[in-house]
N, C-alpha and C positions, 0 to 999 in steps of 0.2 A: 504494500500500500504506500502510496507516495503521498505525504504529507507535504502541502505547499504552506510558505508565509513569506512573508514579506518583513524582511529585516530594514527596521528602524534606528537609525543611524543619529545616536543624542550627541550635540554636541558638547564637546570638552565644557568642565567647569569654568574653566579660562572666560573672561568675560568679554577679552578682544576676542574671539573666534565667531564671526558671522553664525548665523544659525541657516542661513540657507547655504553653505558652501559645505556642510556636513552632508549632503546626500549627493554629492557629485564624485563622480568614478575619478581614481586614484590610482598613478601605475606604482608596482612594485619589483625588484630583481630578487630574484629566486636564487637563494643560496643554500647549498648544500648538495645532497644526491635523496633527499629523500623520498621525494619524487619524481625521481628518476623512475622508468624512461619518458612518462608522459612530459615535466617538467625538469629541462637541466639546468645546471649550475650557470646563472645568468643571464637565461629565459628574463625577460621583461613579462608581467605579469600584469592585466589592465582589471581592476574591481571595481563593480560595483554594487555601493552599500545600502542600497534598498531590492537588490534582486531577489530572487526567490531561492529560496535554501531547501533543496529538494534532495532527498537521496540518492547519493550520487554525484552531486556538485561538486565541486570546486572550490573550499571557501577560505579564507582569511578567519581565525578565529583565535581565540583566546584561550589557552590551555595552561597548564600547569607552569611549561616553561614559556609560558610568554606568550608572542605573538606568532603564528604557526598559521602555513600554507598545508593544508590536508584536502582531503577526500571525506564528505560527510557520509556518513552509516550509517544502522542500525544497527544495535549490538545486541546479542544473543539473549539478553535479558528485554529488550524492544527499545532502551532507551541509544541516546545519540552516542555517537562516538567521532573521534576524528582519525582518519585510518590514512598512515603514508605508504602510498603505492610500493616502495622499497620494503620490503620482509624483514629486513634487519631493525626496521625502526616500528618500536610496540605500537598498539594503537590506546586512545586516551580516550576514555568515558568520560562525556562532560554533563552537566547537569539540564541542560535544555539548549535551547537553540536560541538565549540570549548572548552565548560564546561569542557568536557568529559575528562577526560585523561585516560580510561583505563577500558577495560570490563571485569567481572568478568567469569574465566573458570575453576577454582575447588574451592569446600569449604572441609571443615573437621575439625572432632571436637580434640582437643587434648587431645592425647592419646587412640586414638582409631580407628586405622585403619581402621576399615570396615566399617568406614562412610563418609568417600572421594566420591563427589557427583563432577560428572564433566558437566561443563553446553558448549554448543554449539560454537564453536570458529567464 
């Protein structure tokens, strides 16, 4: 069963921080191999923080260690988890899908235009 929502992106307590500039898509580079092979080390990474957070996406979320590029899931118990495509790296139960701040909807590698890969909004 696919569970859709729509993640709502609060801006910083900071009080210079516009409040409309918190829901506008945000590139990010992909560091590490953990996922690997879908995303490599350096992969530009485009989010955005009101997409729909569906099983299976792509997300920016908030995990134990921080701020983490995973694969959203379902875990054997029903609840969310954030799962990196690499075997080597656990996967993290998180407590709902307030984690989340933001799904992944294009990658591309720099310098090289014809490998912009746009994922599902």
């Amino acid at each position: 069963m696919n569970t859709r929502r729509t993640i709502a992106i609060l801006p910083a307590a900071d009080e210079t921080v516009e409040r409309c500039s918190g829901g506008e898509p945000f590139a990010l580079q992909v560091l590490g191999d953990s996922m690997a092979p879908e995303f490599d080390d350096g992969d530009i990474v485009v989010v955005e923080p009101e997409g729909l957070a569906t099983e299976g996406a792509y997300v920016v979320a908030r995990g134990d260690g921080g701020w983490t590029l995973r694969q959203l899931a379902r875990g054997a118990d029903g609840g969310w988890e954030l799962r990196a495509l690499n075997p080597v790296y656990p996967a993290e139960a998180i407590a709902g899908l307030d984690a989340v701040r933001g799904v992944v909807i294009q990658k591309s590698r720099p310098g090289r235009r014809r490998t912009i890969k746009r994922y599902a909004e």
